[in-house]
C-alpha positions as CSV (number, residue, x, y, z in Angstrom):
1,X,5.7,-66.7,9.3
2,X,9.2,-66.5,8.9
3,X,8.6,-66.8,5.1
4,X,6.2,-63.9,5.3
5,X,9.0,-61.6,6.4
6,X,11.4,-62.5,3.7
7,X,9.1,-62.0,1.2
8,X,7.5,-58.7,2.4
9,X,11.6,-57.8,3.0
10,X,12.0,-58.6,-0.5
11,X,9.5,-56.8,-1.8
12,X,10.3,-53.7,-0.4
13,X,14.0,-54.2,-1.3
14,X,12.5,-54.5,-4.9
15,X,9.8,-51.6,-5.1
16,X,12.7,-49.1,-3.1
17,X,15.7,-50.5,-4.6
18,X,15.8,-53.4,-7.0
19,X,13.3,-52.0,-9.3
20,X,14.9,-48.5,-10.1
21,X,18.3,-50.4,-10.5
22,X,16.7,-52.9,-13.3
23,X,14.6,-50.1,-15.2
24,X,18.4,-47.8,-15.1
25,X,20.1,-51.2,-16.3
26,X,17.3,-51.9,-18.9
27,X,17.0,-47.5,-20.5
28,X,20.4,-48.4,-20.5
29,X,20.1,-51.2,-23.2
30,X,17.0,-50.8,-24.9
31,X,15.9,-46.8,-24.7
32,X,15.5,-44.0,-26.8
33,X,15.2,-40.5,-26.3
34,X,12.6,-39.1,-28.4
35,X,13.1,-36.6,-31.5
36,X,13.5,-33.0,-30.4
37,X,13.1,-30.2,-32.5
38,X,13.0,-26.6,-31.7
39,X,9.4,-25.1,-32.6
40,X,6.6,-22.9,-31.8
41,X,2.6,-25.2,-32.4
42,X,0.1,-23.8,-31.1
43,X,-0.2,-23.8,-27.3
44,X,-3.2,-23.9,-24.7
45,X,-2.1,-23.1,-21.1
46,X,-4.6,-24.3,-19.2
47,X,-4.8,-23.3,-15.0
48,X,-7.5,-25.2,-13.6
49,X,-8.0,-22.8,-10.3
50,X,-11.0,-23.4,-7.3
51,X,-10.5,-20.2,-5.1
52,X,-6.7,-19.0,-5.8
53,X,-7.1,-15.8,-4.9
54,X,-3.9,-16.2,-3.1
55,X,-2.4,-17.3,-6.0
56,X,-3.5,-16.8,-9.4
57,X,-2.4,-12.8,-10.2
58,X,1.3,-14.0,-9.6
59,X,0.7,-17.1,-11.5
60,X,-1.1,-14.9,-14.5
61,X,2.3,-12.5,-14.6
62,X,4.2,-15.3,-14.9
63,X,2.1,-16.9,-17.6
64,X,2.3,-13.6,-19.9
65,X,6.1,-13.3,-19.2
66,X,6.7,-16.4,-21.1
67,X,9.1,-16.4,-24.2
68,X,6.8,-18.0,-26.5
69,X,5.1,-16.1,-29.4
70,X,2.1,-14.5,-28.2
71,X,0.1,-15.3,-31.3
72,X,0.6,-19.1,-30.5
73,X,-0.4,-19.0,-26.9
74,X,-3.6,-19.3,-25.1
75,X,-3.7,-18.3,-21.8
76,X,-7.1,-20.0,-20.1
77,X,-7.9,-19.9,-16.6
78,X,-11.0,-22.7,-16.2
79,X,-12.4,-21.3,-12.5
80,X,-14.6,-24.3,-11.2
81,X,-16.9,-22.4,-8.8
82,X,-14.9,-20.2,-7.3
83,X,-16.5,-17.9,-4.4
84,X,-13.5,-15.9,-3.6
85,X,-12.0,-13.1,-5.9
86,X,-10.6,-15.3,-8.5
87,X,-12.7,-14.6,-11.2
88,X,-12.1,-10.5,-10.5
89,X,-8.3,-10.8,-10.6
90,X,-8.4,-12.9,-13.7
91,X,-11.1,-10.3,-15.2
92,X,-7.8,-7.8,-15.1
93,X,-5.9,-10.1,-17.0
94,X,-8.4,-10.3,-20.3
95,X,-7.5,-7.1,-22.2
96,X,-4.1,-8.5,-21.9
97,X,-5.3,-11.9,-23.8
98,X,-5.9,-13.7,-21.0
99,X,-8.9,-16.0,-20.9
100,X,-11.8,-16.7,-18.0
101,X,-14.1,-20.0,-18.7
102,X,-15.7,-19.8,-15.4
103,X,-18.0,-22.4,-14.1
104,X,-21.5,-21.2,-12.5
105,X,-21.1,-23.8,-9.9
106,X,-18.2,-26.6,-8.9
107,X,-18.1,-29.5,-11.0
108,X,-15.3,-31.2,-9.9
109,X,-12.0,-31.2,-11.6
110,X,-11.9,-34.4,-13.8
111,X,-15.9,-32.6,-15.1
112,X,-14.5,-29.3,-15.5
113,X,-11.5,-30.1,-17.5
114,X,-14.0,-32.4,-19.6
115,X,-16.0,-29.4,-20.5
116,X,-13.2,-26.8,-21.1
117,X,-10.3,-29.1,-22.9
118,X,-12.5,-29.2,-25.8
119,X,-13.1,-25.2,-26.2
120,X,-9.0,-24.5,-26.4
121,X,-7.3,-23.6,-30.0
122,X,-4.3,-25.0,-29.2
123,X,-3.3,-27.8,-30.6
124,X,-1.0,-28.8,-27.7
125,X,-2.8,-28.3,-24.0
126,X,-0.1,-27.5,-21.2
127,X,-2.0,-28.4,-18.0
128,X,-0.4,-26.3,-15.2
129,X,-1.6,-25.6,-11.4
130,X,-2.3,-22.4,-10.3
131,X,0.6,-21.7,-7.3
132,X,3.4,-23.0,-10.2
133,X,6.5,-20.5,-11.7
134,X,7.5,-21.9,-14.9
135,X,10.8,-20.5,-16.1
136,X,10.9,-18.4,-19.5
137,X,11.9,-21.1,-21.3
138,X,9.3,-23.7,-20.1
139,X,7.1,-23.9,-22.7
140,X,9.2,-23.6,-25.7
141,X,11.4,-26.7,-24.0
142,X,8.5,-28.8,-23.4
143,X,7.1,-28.5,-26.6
144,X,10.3,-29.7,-28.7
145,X,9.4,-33.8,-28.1
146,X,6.0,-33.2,-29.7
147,X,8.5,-33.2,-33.1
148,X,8.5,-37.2,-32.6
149,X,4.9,-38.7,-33.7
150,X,5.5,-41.3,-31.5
151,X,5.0,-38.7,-28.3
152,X,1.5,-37.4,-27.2
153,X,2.4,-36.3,-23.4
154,X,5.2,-34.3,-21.9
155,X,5.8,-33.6,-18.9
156,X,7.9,-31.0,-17.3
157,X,10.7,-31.3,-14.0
158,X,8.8,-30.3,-10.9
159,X,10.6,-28.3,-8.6
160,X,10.0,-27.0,-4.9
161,X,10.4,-23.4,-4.3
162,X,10.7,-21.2,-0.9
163,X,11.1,-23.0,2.5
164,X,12.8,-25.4,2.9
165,X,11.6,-25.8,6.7
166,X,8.3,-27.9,6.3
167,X,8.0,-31.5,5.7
168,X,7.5,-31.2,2.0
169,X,10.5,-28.7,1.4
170,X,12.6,-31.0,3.6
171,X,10.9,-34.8,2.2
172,X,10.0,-34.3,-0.9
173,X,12.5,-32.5,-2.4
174,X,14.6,-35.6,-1.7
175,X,11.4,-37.9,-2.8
176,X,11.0,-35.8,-5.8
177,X,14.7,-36.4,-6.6
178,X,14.6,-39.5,-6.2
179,X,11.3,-39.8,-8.1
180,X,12.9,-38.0,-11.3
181,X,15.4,-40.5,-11.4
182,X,13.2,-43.3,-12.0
183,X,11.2,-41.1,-13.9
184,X,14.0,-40.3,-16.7
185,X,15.0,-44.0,-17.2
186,X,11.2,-45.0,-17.9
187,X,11.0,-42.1,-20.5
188,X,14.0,-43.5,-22.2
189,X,12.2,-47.1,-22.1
190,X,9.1,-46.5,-23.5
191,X,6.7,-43.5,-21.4
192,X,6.6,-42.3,-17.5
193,X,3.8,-43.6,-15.3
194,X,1.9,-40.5,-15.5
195,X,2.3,-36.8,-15.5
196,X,2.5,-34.2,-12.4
197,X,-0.3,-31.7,-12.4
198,X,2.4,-28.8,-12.0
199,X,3.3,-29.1,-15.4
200,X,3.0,-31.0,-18.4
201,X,1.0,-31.0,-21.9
202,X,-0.6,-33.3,-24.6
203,X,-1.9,-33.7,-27.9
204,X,-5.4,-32.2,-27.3
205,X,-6.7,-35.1,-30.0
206,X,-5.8,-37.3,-27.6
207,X,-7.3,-36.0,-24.4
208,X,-9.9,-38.4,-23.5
209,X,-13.1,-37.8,-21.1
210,X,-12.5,-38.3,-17.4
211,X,-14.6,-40.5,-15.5
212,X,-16.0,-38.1,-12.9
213,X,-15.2,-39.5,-9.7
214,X,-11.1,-39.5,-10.9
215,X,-8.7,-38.2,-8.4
216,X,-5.7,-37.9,-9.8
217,X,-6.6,-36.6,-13.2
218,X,-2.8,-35.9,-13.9
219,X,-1.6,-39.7,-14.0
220,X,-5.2,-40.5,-15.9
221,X,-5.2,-38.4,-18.1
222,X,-1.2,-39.0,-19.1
223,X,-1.7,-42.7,-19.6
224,X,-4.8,-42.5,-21.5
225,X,-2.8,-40.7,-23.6
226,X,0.1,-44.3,-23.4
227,X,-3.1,-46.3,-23.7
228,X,-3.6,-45.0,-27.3
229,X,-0.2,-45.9,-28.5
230,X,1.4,-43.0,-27.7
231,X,4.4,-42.5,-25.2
232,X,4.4,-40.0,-21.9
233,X,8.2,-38.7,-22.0
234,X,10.1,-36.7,-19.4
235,X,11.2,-33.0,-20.3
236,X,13.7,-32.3,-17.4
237,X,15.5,-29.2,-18.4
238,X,11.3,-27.6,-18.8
239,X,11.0,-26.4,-15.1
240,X,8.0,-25.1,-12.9
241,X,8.6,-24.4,-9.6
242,X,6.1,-24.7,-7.1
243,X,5.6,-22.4,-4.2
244,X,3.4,-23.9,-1.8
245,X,4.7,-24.6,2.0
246,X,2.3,-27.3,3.1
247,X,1.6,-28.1,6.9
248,X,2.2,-31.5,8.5
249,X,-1.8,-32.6,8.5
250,X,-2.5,-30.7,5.4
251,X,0.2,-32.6,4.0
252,X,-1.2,-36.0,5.1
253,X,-4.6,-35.1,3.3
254,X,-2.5,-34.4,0.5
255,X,-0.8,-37.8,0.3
256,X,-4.2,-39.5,1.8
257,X,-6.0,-38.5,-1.4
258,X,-3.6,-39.2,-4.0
259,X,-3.3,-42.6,-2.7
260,X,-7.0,-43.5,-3.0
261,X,-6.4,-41.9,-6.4
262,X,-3.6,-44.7,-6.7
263,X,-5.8,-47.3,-6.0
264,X,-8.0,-45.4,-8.9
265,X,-5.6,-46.0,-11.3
266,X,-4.9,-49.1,-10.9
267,X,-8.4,-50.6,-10.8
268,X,-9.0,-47.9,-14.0
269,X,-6.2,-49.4,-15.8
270,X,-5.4,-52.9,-15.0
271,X,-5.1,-53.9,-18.4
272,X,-1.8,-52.3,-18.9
273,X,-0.8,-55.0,-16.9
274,X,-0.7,-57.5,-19.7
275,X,2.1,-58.7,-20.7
276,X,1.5,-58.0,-24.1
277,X,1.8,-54.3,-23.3
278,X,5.5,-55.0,-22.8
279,X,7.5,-51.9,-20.9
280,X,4.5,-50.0,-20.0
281,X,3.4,-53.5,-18.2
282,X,6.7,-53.9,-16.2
283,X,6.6,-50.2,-14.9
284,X,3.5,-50.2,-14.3
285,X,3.0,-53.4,-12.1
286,X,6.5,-52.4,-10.8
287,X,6.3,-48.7,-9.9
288,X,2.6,-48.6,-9.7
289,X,1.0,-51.4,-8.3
290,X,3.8,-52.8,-6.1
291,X,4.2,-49.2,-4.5
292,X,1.4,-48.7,-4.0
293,X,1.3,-51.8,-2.1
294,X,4.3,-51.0,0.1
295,X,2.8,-50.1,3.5
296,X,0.8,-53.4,3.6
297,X,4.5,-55.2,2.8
298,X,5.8,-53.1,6.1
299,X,3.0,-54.4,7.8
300,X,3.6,-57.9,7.5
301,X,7.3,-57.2,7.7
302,X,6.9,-55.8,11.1
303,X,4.4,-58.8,12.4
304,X,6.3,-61.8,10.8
305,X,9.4,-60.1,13.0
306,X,8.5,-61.8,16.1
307,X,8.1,-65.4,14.3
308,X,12.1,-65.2,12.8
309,X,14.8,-67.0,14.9
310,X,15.8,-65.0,18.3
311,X,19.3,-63.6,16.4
312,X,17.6,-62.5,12.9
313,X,14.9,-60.9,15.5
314,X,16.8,-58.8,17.3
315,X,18.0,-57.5,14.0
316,X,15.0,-57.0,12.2
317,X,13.4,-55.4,15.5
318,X,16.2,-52.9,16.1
319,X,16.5,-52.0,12.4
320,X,12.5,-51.3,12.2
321,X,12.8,-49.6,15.4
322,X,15.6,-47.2,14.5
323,X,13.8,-46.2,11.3
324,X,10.3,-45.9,13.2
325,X,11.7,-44.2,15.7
326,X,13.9,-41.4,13.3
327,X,10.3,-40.8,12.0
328,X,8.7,-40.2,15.3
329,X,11.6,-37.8,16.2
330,X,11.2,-36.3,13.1
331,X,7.7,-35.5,13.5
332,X,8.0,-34.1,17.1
333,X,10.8,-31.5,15.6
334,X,8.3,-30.6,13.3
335,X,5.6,-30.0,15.8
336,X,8.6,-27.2,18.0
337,X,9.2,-25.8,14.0
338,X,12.1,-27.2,14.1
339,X,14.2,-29.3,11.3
340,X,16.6,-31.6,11.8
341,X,17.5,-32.7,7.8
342,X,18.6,-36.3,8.9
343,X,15.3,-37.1,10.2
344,X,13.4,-35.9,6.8
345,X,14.1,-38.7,4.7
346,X,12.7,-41.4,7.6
347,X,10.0,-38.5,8.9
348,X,8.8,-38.5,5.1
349,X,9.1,-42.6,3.8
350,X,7.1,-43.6,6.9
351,X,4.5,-40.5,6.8
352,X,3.8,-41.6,3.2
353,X,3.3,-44.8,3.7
354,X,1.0,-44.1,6.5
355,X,-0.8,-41.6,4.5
356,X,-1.2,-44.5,1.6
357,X,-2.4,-47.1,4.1
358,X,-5.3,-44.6,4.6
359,X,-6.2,-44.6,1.2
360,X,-5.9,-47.9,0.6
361,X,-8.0,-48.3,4.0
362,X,-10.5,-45.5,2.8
363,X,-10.6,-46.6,-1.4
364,X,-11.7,-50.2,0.6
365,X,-14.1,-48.6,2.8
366,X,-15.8,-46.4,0.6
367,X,-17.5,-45.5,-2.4
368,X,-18.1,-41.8,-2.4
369,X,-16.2,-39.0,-4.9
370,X,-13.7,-37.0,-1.7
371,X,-14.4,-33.6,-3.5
372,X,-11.8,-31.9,-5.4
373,X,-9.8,-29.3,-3.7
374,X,-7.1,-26.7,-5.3
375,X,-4.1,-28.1,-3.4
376,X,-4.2,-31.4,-4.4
């Protein structure tokens, strides 16, 4: 058993650690950033909404206030059954060349983008969600990597916007940071694992149809895209904020449903695991399939404890319990509405590894499509 620790401890060390070290190391040697080149194609913004009432007048002002030319932009909203006043507020927005594709009845995302990527004009489809701020210059910095014909997804820096007093203002914005990181390096070695449905765009020749129970159409739809040849680059000076302050369960259904997406992807995709594929292969076992892995690797790190020799014990047990514990403090702050910051980064590893053991759990469990909902 003591062997079991070592190796789950080493493959955490690996996933958290070793591997972002090696793929810095390796952009370092053997990357390239791809051709830019200042231009205006022809754009689609696509806002896939399902009852954004909340959101989707601020996120239309926005849109419009863009500095792109306006004869090269396409403003759609795609509404996928939406009962609440979506449609009406986008309906104000049409004499001002905004457009409503509006579904009689909820289809699903990964079916609704399936029926409305093929009506846009633009050559170039910019996939943002309906509660992001893109910054003037979003679009026209995004599209400057679609000058190399070697690029056929971009994807812009997420960035978390308004309170920083929930567990996603707090967690993620240091996850997210830490995420981009990684992110950059893999651009630079060959494509990122997938896009973030915030904001980021593709050739629309190379958008390919969704299989209808996907999750987390974002990284599918991005590495289709690698799958074809092409690379998925990182575009960190285009920016869209996102404005959403997300509650602790809300947030755990969140991460809960992206994981069984994970588990998706992986299954979806497992031949980019061949060797053959070279880069895309060593990311993608590395930051995808390992990671996804993780909270079953703190399982067995925990359990094998009690097997090692009484002085590595004590060690182990103290360390796990200080981190487990940081978490659990963390999360009973959160409960008064308080923050403490140095309790966020342990409240936030261990909530999202709980929230991936649940998709694992539920993606083993069960067959049936967990509807789509607008906060994702």
């Amino acid at each position: 058993m003591s062997g079991l620790f070592w190796l789950s401890f080493s493959a955490l060390i690996y996933i958290y650690a070793g591997y972002p070290l090696l793929v810095w190391v390796l952009a370092r040697v053997f990357g390239r950033e791809p051709v830019r080149r200042d231009g205006a194609p022809i754009v689609s913004l696509l806002i896939p909404a399902y009852n954004e009432e909340a959101y989707i007048e601020a996120r239309l002002r926005n849109s419009l206030a863009l500095d792109y030319p306006k004869d090269r932009l396409e403003i759609v909203v795609a509404s996928d059954g939406s009962t609440d006043g979506t449609n009406a507020i986008v309906e104000h927005f049409v004499p001002r060349g905004v457009r409503l594709i509006a579904m009689e009845r909820n289809l699903g995302k990964a079916a609704m983008l399936n029926r409305v990527v093929p009506q846009l004009r633009g050559e170039i489809v910019v996939l943002s969600g309906a509660s992001t701020e893109l910054e003037p210059d979003a679009l026209r910095r995004l599209v400057r990597s679609f000058a190399d014909a070697s690029v056929g997804c971009v994807c812009g820096l997420y960035r978390l916007k308004g309170s920083s007093q929930d567990l996603r203002g707090e967690g993620e914005g240091l996850y997210w940071r830490y995420e981009t990181a990684i992110k950059q390096q893999e651009s630079r070695l060959h494509s990122i694992l997938g896009a973030h449905g915030a904001f980021y765009a593709i050739r629309k020749s190379l958008f390919r149809p969704l299989a209808a129970a996907s999750i987390n159409d974002d990284y599918v739809i991005a590495m289709r895209v690698v799958e074809q040849g092409f690379r998925a680059v990182y575009e960190p000076s285009a920016v869209g904020w996102e404005r959403e302050v997300a509650s602790v369960e809300s947030e755990f259904a969140r991460r809960r449903r992206i994981a069984v997406g994970n588990c998706q992807q992986i299954v979806a995709l497992r031949h980019l695991l061949n060797p053959l594929r070279g880069w895309v292969a060593f990311a993608f076992f590395s930051h995808k399939a390992l990671r996804t892995l993780a909270p079953v690797f703190l399982l067995m790190l925990l359990v094998s404890t009690f097997w090692l020799p009484a002085g590595w014990r004590a060690v182990a047990l103290t360390a796990q319990a200080l981190l487990y514990g940081s978490a659990l403090a963390g999360y009973c702050c959160q409960q008064r509405g308080k923050t403490v910051k140095w309790l966020s980064p342990p409240l936030y590893f261990c909530f999202g590894n709980l929230a991936m053991l649940a998709g694992l759990w539920t993606f083993c469990t069960s067959q049936h499509r967990l509807p789509w909902s607008h906060r994702k």
